[in-house]
Biopython code that builds the backbone (N, CA, C, O; Angstrom):
import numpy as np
from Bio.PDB.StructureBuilder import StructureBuilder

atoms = [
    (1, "UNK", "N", (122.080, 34.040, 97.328)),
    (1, "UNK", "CA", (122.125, 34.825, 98.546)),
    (1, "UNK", "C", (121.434, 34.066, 99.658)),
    (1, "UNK", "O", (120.398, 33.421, 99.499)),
    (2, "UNK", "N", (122.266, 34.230, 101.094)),
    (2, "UNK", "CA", (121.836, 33.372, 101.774)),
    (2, "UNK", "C", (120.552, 34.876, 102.485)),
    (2, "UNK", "O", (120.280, 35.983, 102.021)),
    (3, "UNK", "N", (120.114, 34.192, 103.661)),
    (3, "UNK", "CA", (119.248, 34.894, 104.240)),
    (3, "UNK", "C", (119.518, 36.137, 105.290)),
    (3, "UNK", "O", (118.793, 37.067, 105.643)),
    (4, "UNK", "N", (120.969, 35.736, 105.668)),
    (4, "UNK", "CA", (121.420, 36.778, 106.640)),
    (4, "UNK", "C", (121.757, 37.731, 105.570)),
    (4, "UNK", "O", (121.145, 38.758, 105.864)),
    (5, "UNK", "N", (122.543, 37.959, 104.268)),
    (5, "UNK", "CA", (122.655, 38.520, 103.639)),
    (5, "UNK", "C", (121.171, 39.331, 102.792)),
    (5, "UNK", "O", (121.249, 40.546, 102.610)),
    (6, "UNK", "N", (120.149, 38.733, 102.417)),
    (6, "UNK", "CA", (119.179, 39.118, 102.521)),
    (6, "UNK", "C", (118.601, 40.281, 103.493)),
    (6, "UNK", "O", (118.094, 41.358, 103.177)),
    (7, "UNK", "N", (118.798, 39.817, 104.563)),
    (7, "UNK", "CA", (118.050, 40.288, 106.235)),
    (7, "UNK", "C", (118.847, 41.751, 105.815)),
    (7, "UNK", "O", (118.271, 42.812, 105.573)),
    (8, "UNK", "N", (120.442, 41.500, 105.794)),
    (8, "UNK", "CA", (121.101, 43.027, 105.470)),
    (8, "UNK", "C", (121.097, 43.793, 105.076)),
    (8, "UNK", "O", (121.331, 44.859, 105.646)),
    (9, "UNK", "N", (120.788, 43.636, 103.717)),
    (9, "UNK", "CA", (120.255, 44.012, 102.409)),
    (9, "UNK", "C", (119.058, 44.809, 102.703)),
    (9, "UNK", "O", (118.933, 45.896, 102.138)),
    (10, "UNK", "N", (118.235, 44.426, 103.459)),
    (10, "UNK", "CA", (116.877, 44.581, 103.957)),
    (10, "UNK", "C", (116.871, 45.723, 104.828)),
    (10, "UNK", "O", (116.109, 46.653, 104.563)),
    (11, "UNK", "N", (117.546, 45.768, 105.734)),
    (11, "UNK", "CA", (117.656, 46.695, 106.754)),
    (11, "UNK", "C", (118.319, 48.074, 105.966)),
    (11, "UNK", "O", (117.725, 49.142, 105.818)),
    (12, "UNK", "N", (119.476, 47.812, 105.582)),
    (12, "UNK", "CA", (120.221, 48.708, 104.666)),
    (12, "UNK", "C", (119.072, 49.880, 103.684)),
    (12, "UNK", "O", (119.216, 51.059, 103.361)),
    (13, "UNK", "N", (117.739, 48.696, 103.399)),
    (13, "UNK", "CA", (116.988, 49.697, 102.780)),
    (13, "UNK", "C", (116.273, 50.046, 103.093)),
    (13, "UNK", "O", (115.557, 50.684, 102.321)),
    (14, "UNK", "N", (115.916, 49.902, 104.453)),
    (14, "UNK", "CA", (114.850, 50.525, 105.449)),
    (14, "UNK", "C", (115.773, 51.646, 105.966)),
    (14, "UNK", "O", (115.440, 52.815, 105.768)),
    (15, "UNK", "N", (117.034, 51.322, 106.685)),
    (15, "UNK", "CA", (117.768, 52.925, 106.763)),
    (15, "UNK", "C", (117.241, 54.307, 105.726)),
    (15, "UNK", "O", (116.653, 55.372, 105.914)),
    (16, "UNK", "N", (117.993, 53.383, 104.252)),
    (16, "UNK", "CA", (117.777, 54.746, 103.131)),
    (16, "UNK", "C", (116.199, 54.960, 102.978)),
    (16, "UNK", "O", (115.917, 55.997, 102.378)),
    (17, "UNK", "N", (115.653, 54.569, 103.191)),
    (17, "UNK", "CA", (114.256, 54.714, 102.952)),
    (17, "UNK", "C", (113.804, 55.891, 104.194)),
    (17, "UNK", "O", (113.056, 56.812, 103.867)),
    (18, "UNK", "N", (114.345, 55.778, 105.717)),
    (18, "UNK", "CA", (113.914, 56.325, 106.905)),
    (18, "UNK", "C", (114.684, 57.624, 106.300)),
    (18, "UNK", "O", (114.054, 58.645, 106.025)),
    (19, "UNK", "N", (115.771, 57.541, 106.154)),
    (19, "UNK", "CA", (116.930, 58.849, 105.245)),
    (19, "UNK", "C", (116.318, 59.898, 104.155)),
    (19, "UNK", "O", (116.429, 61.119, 104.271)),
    (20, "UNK", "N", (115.522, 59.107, 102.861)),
    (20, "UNK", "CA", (114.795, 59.681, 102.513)),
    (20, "UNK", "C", (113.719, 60.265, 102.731)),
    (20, "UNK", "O", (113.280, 61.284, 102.198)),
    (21, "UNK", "N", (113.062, 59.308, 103.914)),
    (21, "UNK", "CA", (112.243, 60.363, 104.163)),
    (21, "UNK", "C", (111.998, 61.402, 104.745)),
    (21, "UNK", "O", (110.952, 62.046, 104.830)),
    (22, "UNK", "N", (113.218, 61.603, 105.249)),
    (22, "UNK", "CA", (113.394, 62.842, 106.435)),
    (22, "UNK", "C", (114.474, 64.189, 105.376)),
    (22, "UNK", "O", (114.736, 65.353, 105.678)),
    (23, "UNK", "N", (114.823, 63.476, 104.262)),
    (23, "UNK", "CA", (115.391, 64.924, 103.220)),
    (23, "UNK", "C", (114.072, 65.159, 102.890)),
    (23, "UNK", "O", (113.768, 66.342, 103.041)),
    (24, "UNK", "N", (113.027, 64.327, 102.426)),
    (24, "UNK", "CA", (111.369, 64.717, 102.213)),
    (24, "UNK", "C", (110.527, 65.757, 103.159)),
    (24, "UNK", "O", (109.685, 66.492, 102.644)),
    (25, "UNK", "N", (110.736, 65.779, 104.265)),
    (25, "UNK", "CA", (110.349, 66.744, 104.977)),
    (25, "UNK", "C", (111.173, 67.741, 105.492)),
    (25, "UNK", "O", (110.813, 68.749, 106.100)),
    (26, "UNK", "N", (112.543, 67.315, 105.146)),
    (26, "UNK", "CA", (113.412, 68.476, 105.040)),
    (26, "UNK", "C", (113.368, 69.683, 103.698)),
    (26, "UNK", "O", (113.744, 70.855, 103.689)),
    (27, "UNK", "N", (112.919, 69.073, 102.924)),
    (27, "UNK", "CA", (112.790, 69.603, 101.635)),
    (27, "UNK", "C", (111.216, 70.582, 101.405)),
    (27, "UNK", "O", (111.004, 71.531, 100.650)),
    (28, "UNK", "N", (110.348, 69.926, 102.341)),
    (28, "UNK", "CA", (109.082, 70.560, 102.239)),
    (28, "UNK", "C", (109.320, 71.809, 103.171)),
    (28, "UNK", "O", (108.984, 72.960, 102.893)),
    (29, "UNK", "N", (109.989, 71.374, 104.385)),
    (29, "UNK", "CA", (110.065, 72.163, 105.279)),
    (29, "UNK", "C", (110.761, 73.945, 104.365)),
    (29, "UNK", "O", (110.355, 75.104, 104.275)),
    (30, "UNK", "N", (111.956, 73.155, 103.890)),
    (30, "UNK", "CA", (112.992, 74.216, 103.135)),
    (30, "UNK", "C", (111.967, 74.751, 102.087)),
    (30, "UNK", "O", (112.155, 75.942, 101.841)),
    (31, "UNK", "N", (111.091, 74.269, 101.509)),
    (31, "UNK", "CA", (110.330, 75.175, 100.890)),
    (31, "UNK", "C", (109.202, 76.200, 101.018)),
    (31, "UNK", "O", (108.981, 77.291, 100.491)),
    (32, "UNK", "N", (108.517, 75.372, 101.995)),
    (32, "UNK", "CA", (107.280, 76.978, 102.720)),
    (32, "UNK", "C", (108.412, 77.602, 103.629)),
    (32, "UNK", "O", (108.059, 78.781, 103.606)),
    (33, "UNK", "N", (109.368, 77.570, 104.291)),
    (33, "UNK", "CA", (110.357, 78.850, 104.705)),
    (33, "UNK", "C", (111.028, 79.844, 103.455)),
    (33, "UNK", "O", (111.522, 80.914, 103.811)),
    (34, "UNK", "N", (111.039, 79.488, 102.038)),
    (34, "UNK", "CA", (111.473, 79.931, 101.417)),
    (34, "UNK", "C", (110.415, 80.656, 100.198)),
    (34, "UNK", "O", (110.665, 81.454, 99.295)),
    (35, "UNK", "N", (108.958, 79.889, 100.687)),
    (35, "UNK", "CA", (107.601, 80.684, 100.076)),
    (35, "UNK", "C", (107.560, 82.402, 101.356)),
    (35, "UNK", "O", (107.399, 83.594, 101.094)),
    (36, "UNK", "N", (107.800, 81.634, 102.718)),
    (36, "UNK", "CA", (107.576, 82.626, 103.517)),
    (36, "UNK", "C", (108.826, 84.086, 103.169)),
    (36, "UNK", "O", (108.546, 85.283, 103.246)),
    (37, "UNK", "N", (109.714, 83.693, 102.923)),
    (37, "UNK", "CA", (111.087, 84.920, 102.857)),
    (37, "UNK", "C", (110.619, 85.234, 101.690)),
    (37, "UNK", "O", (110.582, 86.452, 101.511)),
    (38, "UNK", "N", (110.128, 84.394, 100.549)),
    (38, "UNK", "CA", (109.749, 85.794, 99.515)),
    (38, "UNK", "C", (108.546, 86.499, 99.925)),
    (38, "UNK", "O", (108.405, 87.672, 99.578)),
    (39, "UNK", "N", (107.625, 85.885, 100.656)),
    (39, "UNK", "CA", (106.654, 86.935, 100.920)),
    (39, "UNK", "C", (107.026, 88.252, 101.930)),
    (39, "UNK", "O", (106.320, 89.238, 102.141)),
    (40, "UNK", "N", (108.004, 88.026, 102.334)),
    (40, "UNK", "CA", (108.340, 88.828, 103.202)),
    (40, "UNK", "C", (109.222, 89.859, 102.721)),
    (40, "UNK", "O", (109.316, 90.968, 103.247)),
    (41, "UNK", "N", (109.997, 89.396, 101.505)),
    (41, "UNK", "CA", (111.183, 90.204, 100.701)),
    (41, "UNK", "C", (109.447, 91.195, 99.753)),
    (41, "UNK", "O", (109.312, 92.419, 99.761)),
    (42, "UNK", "N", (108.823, 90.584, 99.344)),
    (42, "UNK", "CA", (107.268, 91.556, 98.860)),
    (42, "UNK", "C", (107.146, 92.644, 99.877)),
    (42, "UNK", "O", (107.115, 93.770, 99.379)),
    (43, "UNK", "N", (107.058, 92.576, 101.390)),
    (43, "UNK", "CA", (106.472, 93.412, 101.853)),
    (43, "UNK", "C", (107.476, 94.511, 101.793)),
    (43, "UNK", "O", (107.169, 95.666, 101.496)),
    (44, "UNK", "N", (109.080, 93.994, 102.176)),
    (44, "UNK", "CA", (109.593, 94.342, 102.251)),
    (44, "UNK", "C", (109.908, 95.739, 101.320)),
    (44, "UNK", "O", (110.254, 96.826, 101.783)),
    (45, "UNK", "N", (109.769, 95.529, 100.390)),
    (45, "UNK", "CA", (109.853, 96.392, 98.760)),
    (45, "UNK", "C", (108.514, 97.470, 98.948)),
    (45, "UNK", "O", (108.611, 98.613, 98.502)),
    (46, "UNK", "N", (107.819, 97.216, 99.334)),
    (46, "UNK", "CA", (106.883, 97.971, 99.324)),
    (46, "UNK", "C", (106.895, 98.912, 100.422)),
    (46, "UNK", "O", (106.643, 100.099, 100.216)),
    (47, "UNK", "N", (107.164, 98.482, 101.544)),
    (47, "UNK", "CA", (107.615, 99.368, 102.693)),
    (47, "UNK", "C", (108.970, 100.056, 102.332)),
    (47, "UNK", "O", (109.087, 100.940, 103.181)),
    (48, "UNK", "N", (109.982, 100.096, 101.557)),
    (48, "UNK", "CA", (110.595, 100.509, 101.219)),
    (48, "UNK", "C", (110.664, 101.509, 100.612)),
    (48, "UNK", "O", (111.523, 102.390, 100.660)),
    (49, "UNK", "N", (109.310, 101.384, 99.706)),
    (49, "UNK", "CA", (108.490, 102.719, 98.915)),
    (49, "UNK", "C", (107.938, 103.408, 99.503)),
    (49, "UNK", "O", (107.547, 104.378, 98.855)),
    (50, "UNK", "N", (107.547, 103.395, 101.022)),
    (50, "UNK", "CA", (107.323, 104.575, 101.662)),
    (50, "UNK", "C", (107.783, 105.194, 102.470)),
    (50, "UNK", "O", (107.348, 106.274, 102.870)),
    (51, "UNK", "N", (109.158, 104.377, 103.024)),
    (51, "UNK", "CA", (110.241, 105.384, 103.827)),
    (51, "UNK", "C", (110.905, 105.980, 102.298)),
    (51, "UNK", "O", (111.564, 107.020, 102.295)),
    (52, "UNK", "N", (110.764, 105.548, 101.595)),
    (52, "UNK", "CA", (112.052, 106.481, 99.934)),
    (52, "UNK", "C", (110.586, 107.994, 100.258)),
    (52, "UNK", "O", (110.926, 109.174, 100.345)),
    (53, "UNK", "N", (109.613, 107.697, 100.336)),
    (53, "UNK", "CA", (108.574, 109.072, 99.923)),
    (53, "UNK", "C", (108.749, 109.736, 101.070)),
    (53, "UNK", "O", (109.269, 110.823, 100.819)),
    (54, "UNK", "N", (108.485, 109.533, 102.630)),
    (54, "UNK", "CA", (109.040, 110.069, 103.627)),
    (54, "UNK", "C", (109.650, 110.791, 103.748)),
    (54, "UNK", "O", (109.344, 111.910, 104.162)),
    (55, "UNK", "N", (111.149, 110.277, 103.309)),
    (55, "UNK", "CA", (112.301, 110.819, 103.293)),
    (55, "UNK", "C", (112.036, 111.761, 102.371)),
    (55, "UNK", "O", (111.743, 112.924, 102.648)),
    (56, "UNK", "N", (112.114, 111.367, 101.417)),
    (56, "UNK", "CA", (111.638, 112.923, 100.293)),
    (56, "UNK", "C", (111.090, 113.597, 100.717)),
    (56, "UNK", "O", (111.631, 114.701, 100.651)),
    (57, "UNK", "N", (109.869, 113.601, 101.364)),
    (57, "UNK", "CA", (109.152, 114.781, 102.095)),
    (57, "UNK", "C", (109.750, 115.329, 102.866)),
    (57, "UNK", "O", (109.601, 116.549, 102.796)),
    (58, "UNK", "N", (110.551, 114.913, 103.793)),
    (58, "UNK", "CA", (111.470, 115.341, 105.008)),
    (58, "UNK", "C", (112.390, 116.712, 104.185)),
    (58, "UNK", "O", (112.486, 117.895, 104.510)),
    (59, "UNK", "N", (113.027, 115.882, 102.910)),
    (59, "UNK", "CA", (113.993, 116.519, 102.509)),
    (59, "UNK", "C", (113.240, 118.199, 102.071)),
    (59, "UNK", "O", (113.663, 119.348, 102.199)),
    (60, "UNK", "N", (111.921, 117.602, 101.506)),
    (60, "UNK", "CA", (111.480, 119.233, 101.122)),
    (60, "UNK", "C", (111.339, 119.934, 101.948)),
    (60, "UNK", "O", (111.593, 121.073, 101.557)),
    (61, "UNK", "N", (110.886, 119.886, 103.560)),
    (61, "UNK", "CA", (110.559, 120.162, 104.463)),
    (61, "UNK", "C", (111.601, 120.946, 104.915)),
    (61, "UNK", "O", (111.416, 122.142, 105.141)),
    (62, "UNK", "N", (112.858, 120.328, 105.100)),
    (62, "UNK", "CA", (113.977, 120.818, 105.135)),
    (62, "UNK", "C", (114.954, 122.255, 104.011)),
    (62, "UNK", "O", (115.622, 123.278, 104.164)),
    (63, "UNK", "N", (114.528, 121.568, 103.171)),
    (63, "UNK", "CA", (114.623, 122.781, 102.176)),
    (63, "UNK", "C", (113.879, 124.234, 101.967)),
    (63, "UNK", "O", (114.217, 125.268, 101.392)),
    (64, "UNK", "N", (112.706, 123.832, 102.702)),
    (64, "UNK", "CA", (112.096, 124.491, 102.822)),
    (64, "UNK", "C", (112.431, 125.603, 103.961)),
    (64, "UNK", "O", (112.418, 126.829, 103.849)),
    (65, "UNK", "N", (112.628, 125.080, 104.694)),
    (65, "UNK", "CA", (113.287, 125.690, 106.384)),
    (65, "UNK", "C", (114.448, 126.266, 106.075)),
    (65, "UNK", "O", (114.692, 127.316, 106.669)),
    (66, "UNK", "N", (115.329, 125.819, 105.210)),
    (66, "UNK", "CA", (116.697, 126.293, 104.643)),
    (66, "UNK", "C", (116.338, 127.354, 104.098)),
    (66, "UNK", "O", (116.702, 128.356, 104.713)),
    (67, "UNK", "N", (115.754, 127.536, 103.166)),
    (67, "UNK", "CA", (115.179, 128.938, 102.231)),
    (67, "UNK", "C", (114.994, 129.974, 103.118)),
    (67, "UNK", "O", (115.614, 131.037, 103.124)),
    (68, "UNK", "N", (113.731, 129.472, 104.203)),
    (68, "UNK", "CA", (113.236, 130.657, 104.987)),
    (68, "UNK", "C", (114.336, 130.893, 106.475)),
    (68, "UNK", "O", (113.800, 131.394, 107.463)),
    (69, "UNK", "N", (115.522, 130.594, 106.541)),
    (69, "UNK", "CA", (116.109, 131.014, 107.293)),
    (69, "UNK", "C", (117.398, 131.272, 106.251)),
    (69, "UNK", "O", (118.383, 130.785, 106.807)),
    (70, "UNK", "N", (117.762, 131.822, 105.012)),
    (70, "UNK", "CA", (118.371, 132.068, 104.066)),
    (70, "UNK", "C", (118.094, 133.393, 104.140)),
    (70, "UNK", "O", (118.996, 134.167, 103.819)),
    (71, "UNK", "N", (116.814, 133.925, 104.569)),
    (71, "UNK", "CA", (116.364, 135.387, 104.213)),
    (71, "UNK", "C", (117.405, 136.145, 105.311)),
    (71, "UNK", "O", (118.033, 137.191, 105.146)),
    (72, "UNK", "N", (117.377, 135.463, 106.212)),
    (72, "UNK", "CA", (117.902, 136.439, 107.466)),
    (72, "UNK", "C", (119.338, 136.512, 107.114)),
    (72, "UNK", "O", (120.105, 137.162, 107.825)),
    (73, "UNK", "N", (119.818, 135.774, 105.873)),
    (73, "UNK", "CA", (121.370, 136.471, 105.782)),
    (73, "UNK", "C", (121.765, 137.991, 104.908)),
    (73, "UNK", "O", (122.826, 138.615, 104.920)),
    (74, "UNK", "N", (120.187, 138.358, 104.005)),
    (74, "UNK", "CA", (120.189, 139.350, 103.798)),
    (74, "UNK", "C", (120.458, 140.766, 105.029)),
    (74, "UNK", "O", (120.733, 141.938, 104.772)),
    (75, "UNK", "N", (120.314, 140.304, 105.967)),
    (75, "UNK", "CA", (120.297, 141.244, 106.938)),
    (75, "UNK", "C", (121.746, 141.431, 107.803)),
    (75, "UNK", "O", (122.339, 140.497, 108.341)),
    (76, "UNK", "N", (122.224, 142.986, 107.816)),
    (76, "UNK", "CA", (123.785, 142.830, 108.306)),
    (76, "UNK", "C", (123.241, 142.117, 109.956)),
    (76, "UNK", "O", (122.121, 141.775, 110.335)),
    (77, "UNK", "N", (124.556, 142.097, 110.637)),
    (77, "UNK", "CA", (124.451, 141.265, 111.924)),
    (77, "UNK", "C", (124.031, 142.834, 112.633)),
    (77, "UNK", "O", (123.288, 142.588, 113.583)),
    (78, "UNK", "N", (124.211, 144.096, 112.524)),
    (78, "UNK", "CA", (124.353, 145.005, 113.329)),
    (78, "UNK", "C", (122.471, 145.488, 113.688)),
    (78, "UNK", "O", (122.041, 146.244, 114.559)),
    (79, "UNK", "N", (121.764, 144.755, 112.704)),
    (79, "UNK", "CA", (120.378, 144.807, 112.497)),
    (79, "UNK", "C", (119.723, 143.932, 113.429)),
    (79, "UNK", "O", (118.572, 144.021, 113.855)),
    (80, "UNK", "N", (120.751, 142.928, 113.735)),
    (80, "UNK", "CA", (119.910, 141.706, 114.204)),
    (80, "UNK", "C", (119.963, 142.055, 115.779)),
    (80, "UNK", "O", (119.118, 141.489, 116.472)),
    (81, "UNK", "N", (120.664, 142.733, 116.270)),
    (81, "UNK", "CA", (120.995, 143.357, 117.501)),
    (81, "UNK", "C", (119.672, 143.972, 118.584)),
    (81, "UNK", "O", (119.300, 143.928, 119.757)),
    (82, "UNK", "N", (119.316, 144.534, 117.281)),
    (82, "UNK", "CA", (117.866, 145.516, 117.823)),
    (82, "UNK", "C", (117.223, 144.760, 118.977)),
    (82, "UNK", "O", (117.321, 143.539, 119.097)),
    (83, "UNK", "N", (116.538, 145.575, 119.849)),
    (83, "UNK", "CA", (115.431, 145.263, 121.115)),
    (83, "UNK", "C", (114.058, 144.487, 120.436)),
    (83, "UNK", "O", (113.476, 144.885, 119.428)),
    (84, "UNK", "N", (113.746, 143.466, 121.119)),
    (84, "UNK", "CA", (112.635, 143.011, 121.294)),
    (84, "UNK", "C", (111.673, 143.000, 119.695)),
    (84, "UNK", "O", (111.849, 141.862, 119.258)),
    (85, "UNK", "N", (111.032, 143.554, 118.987)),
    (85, "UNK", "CA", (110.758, 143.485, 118.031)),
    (85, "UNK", "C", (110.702, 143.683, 116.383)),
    (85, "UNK", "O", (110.058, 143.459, 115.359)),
    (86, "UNK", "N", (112.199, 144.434, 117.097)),
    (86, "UNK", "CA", (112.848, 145.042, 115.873)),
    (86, "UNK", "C", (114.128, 143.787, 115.058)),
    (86, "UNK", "O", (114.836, 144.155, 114.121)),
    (87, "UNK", "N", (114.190, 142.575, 115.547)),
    (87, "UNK", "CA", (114.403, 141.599, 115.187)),
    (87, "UNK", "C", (114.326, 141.020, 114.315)),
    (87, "UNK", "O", (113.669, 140.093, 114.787)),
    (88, "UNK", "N", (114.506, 140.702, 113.061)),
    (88, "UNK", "CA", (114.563, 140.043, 112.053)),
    (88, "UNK", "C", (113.550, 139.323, 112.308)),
    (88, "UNK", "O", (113.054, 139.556, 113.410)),
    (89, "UNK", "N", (112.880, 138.250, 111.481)),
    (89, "UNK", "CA", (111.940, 137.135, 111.272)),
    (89, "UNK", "C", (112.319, 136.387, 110.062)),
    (89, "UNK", "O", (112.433, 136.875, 108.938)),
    (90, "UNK", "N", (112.521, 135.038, 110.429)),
    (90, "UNK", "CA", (112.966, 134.336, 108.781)),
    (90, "UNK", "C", (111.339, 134.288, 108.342)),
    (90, "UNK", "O", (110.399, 134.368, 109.133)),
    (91, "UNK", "N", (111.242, 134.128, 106.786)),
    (91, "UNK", "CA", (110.325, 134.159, 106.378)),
    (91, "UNK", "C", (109.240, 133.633, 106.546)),
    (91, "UNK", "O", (109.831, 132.567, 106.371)),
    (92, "UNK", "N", (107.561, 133.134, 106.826)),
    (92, "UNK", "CA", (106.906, 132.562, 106.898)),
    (92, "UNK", "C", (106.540, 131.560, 106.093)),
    (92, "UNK", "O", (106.296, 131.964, 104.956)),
    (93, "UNK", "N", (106.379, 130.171, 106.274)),
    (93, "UNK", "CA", (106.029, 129.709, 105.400)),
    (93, "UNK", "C", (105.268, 128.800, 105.487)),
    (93, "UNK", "O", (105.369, 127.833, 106.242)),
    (94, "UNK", "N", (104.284, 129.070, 104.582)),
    (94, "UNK", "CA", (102.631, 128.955, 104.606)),
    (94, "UNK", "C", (102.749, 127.538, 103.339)),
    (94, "UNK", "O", (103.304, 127.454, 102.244)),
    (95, "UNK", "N", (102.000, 126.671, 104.092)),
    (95, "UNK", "CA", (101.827, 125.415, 102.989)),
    (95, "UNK", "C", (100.362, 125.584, 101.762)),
    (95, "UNK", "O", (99.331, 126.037, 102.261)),
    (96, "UNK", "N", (100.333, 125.292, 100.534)),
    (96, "UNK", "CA", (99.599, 125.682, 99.358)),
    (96, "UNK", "C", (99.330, 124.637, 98.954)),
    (96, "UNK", "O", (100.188, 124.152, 98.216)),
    (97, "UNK", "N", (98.201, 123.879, 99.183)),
    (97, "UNK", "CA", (98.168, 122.871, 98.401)),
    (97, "UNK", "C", (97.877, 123.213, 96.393)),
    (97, "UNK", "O", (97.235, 124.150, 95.918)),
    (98, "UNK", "N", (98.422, 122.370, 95.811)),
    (98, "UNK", "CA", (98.351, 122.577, 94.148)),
    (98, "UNK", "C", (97.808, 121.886, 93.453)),
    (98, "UNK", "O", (98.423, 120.827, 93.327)),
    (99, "UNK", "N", (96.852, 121.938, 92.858)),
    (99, "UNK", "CA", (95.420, 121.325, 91.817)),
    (99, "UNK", "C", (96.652, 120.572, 90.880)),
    (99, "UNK", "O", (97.424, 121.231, 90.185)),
    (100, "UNK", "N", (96.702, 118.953, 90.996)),
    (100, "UNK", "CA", (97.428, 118.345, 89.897)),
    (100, "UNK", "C", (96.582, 118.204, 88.609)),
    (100, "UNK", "O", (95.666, 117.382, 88.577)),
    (101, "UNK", "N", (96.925, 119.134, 87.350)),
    (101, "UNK", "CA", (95.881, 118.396, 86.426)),
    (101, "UNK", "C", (96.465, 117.506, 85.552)),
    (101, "UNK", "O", (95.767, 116.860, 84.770)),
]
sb = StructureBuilder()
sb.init_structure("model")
sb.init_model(0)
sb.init_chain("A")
sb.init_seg("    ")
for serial, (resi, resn, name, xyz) in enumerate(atoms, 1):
    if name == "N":
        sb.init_residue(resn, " ", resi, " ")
    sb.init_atom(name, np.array(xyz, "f"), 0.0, 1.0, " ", f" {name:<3s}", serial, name[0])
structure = sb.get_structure()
């Protein structure tokens, strides 16, 4: 091998070398972004567990409101007519907290 061929040779592996080293920090890079999205898919799951309880609460809340305006269908419509305090009332409903044992 002469020297220009050499010289080529040479350069050729300073390219792949500059090449590699930039998939090297492409690769580091691609990995703390991909430490960061699972930490974030973590929070994610967990905040997830408290709009699911939320919502459940909502739903009892709601059910709850459903029940006590359920009462007033016991009552004909010709009842509901009445003046001022002679008016129906859906039921009251009073929150209880309950001793878990």
């Amino acid at each position: 091998m002469d020297s220009s061929q050499l010289h080529t040779k040479l350069i050729q592996k300073k390219t792949e070398l500059e090449n590699l080293k930039k998939i090297n920090e492409l690769t580091v890079n691609l990995n703390e972004k991909l430490i960061d999205f699972g930490n974030q898919l973590e929070n994610l799951d967990s905040e997830s567990e408290s709009i699911e309880k939320v919502t459940g609460n909502w739903l009892q809340v709601i059910r709850a409101i459903s029940l006590a305006s359920n009462s007033l269908m016991s009552y004909k419509e010709n009842e509901q007519e009445g003046d001022g305090d002679d008016k129906p009332m859906t039921e009251r409903l009073v929150r209880c907290k309950l001793d878990k044992d």
